[in-house]
C-alpha positions as CSV (number, residue, x, y, z in Angstrom):
1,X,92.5,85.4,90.3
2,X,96.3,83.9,89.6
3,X,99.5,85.7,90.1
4,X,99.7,86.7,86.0
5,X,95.7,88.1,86.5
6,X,97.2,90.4,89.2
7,X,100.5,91.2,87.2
8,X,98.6,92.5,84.3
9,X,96.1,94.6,86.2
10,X,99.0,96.2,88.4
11,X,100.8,96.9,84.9
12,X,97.9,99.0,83.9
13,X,97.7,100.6,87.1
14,X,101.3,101.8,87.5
15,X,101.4,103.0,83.9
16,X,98.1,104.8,84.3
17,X,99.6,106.1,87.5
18,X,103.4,107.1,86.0
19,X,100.8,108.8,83.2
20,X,99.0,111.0,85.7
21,X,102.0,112.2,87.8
22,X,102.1,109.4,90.6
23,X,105.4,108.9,91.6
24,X,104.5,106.6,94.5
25,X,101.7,104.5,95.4
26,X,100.4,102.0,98.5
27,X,99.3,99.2,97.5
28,X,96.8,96.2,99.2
29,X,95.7,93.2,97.6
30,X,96.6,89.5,97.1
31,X,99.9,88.4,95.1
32,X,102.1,91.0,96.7
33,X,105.1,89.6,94.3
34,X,103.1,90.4,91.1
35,X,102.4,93.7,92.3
36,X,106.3,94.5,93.0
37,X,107.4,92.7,89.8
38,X,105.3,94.9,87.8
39,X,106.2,98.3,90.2
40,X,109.9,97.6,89.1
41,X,109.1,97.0,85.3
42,X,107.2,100.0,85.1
43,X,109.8,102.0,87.6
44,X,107.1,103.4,90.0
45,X,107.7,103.6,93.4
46,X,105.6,101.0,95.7
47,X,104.8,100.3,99.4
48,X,103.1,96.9,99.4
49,X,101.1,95.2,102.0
50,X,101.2,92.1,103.2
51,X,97.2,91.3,103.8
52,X,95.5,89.2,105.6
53,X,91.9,88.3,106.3
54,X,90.3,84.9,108.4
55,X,89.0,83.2,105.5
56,X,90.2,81.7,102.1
57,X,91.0,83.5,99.0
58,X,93.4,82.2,96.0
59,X,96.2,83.4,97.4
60,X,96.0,82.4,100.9
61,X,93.5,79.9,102.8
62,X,94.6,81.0,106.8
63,X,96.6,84.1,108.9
64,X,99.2,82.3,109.1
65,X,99.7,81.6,105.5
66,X,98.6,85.1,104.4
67,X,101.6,86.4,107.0
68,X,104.1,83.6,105.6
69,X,103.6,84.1,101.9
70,X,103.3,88.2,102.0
71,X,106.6,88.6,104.8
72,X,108.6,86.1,102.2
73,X,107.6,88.8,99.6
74,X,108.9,91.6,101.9
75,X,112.4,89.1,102.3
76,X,112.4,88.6,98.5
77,X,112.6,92.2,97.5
78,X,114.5,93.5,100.3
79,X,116.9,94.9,98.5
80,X,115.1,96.8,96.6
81,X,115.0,100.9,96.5
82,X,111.8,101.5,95.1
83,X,109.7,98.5,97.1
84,X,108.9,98.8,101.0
85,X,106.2,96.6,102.2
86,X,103.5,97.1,105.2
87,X,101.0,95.4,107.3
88,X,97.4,95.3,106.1
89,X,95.2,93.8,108.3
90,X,92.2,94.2,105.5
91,X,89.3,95.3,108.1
92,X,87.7,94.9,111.4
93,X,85.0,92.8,110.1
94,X,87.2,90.2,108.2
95,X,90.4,89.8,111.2
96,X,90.0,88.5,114.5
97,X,91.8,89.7,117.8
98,X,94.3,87.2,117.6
99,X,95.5,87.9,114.0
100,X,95.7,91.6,114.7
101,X,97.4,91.0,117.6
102,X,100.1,89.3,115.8
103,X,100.2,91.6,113.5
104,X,100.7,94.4,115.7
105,X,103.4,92.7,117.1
106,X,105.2,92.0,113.9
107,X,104.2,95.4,113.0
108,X,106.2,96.8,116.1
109,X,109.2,94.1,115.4
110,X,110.0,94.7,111.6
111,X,109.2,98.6,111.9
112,X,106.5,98.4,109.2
113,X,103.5,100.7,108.7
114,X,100.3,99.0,109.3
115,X,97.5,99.9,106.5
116,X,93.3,99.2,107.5
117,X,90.4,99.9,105.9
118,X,88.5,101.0,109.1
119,X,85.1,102.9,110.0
120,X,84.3,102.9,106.3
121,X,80.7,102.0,106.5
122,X,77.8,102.8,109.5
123,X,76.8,99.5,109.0
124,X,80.7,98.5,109.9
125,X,80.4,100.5,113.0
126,X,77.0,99.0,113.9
127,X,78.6,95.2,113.4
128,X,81.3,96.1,115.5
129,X,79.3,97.7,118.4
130,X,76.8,94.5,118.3
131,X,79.6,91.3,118.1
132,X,82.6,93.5,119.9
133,X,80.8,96.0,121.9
134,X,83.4,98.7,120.6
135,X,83.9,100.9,117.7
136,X,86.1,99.7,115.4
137,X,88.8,102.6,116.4
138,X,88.8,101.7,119.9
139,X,88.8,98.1,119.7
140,X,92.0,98.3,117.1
141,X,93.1,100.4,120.1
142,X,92.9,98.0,122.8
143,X,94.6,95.5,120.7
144,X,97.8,97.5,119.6
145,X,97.2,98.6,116.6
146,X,96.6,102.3,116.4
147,X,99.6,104.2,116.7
148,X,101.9,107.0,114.6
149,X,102.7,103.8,111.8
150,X,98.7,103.4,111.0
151,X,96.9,104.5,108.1
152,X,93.4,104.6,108.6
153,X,91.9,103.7,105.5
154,X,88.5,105.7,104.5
155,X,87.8,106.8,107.9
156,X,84.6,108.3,107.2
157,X,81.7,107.6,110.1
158,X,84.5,109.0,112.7
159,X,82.7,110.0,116.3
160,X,84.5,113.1,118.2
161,X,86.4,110.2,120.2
162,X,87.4,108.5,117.3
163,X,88.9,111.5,116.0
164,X,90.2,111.8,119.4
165,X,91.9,108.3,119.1
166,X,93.2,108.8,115.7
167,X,94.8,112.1,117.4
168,X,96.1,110.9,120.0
169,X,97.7,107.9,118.9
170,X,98.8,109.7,116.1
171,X,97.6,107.7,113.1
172,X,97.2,109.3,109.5
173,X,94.1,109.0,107.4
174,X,94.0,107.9,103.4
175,X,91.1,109.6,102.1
176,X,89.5,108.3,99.2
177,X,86.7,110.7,98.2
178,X,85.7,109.4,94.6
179,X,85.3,105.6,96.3
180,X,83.4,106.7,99.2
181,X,80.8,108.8,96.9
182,X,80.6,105.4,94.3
183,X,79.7,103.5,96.9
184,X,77.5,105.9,98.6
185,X,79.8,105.1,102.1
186,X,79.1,108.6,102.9
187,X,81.6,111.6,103.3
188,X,84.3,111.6,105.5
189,X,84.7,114.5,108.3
190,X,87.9,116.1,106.9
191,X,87.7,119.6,108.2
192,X,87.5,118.1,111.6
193,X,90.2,116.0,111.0
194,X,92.3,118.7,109.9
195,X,91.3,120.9,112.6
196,X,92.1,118.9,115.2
197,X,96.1,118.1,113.6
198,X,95.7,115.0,111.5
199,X,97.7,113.9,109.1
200,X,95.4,113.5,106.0
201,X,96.3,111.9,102.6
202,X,94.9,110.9,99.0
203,X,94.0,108.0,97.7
204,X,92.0,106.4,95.1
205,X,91.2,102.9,96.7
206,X,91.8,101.1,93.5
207,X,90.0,101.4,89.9
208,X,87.6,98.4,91.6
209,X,86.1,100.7,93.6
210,X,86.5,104.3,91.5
211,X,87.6,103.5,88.3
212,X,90.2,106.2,87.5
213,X,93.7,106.4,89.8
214,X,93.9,110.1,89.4
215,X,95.2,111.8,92.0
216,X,94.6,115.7,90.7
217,X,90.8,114.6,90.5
218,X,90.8,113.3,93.8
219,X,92.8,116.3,95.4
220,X,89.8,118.6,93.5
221,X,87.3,116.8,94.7
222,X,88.2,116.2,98.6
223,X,89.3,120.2,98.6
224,X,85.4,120.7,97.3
225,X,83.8,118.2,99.2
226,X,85.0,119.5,102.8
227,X,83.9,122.8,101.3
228,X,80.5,121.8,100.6
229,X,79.7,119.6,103.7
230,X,81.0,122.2,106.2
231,X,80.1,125.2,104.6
232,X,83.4,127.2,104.7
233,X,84.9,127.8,101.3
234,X,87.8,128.4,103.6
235,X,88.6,124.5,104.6
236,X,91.6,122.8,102.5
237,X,92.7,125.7,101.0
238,X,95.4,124.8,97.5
239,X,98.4,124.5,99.3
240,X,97.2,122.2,102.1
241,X,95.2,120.5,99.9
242,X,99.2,119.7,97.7
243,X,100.6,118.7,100.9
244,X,97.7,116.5,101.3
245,X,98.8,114.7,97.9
246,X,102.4,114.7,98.4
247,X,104.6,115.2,101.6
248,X,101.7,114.2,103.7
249,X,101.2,110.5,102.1
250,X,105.0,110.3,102.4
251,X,104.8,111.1,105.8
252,X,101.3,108.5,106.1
253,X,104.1,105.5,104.7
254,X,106.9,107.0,107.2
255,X,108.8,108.5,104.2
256,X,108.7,112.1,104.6
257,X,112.4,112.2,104.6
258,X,112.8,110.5,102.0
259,X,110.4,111.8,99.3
260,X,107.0,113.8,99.2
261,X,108.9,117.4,98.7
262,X,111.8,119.0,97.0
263,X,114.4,119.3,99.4
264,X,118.3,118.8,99.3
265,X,118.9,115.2,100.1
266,X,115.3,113.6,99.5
267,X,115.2,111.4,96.1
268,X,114.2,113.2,93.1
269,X,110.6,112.0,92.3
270,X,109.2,114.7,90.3
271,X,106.1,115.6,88.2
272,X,106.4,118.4,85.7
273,X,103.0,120.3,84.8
274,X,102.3,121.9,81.6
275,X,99.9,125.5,82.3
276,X,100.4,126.4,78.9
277,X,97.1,124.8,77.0
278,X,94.0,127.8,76.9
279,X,91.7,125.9,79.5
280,X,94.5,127.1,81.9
281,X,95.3,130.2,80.7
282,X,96.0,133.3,82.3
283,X,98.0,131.7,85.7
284,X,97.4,133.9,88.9
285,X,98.2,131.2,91.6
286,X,100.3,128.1,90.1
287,X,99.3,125.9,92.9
288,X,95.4,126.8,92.7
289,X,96.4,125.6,89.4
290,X,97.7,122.4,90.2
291,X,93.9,121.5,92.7
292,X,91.3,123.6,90.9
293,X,92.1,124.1,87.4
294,X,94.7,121.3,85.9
295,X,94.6,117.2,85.8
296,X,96.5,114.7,85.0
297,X,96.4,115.5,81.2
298,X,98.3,118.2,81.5
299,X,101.3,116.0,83.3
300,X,104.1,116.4,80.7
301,X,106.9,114.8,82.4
302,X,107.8,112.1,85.4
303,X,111.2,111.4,87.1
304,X,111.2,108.4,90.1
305,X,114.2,108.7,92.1
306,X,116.0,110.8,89.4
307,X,114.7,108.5,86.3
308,X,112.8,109.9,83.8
309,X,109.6,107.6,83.4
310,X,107.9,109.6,81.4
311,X,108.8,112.5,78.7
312,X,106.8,114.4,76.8
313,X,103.7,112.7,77.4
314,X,105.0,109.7,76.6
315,X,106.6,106.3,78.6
316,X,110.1,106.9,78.6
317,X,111.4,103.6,79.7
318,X,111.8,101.1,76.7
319,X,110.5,97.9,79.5
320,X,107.2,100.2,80.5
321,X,106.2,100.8,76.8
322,X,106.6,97.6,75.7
323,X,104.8,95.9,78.6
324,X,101.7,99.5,77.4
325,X,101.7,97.0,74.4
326,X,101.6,93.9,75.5
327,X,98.8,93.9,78.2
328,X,96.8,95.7,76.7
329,X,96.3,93.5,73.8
330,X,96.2,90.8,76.9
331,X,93.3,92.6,78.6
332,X,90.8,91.7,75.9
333,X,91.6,88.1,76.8
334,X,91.0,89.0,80.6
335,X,87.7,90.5,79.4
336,X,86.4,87.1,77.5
337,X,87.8,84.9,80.5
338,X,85.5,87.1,83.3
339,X,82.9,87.6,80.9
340,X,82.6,84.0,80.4
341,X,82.6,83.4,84.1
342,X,80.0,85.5,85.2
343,X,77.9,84.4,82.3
344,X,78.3,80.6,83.8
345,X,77.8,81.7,87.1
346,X,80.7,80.4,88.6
């Protein structure tokens, strides 16, 4: 793992992203820099978090240097339009009290959204009962960090009072349907979420975890999913289920005012969707379309804050295509290099 392993793979992911119609994405991993460098050479839009866990990685060996190193990524690209940056405590099980104190703090000071994976697992919620005597929810609670800014990553073994926390505080939820099935997490409770006023959004977790960052086969399948496991063909209906992959994520990062609809004043990040092919052929209800029927194939054309990004199916932006060319022809040297590894066991 290096800063240019990180570049590369971002590269792919914002052009695979731009490809399928994503105008905006939240990212958390290691690097943050590499991540943003290859956000503005591709001309997606990116929140980035500044992670941190308790114990060494290649980017970071403590907290403190995790914090120092992510918030002088934040300072570096200030300036910037299309990069915000946000907390991301990774998980209950990998940050102590302390650190998420601080970070709640900081969180509060710099007016930053703070991004967790939390209650993704039972065993999780088990750990956490045995070494904290708490759920996860309500020992982030106590320690300051649930509130309107939090995104609740996962969320999926959620008690009543959890829900109840995550309502009351008035935290969001990034639900991440295709990772929670691959890793046999389990199946988040959506429709109760909804039903009690929680603000849900899509996400993919990363191609690590799901393999594809598509956001029309997410949407499809968390509409089906909450279907199936309450047994109301009724719950997240189309046009909830759109909200749920546009204003609502905006409004998870605290920028519904800025993008997530079309409205006078926002910035112009816009997907154009062709329902002319036969498989979606004849069009009753456009936006039971845009969940049920169409995917990201059928994206024709991407504007970011008023730039086209991609047209006619194809990268618009002379940087993003050559950079298409480039790492790609460096992934197969990627693929030798971890190949190799693994084969040597280290």
């Amino acid at each position: 793992m290096s800063d240019e392993f990180v570049y590369d793979g971002s590269v792919l992911s914002c052009l695979e992203m731009l490809s399928g119609g994503i105008t905006c994405f939240n990212d958390m991993y290691f690097f943050p820099e590499a991540v943003a460098r290859a956000a503005l050479d591709t001309g997606v839009r990116a929140v980035l978090s500044i992670a941190v866990l308790e114990f060494p990685t290649p980017f970071a060996n403590t907290p403190d240097e995790y914090l120092r190193k992510g918030l002088a990524a934040r300072d570096r690209y200030r300036d910037e339009p299309l990069v915000r940056f946000a907390m991301a405590p990774h998980a209950p099980y990998t940050v102590s009290d302390d650190t998420f104190r601080e970070i709640a703090k900081l969180a509060a000071e710099l007016s930053l959204p703070i991004h967790v994976h939390v209650h993704e697992t039972a065993q999780e919620v088990r750990q956490s009962l045995e070494q904290h005597g708490a759920r996860p929810l309500a020992r982030l609670a106590g320690l300051g960090v649930v509130g309107p800014d939090t995104i609740a990553v996962h969320a999926v073994h959620l008690s009543e009072h959890d829900i109840d926390l995550l309502r009351e505080h008035g935290a969001s939820v990034a639900h991440c349907p295709h990772s929670n099935l691959k890793l046999a997490s389990g199946i988040a409770p959506v429709a109760r979420l909804l039903a009690q006023g929680i603000n849900v959004g899509i996400g993919t977790d990363s191609a690590a975890s799901n393999n594809r960052l598509d956001l029309f086969g997410e949407g499809r399948t968390a509409s089906l999913l909450a279907k199936g496991a309450g047994g109301n063909a009724a719950t997240w209906p189309a046009q909830s289920m759109l909200a749920a992959m546009t204003i609502n994520g905006a409004r998870a990062l605290g920028m519904d005012r800025l993008i997530g609809s079309l409205s006078p004043g926002k910035q112009a990040d816009l997907v154009a969707v062709d329902l002319s092919a036969p498989e979606l052929a004849p069009v009753f209800d456009p936006v039971s379309h845009l969940v049920y029927a169409a995917g990201r194939e059928h994206v024709s054309d991407v504007w970011v804050a008023g730039r086209a990004v991609v047209r006619n199916r194809q990268l618009a932006q002379a940087r993003a295509q050559t950079l298409s060319s480039e790492v790609t022809a460096r992934c197969a040297v990627w693929q030798n290099r971890i190949r190799s590894t693994v084969a040597d066991g280290s």
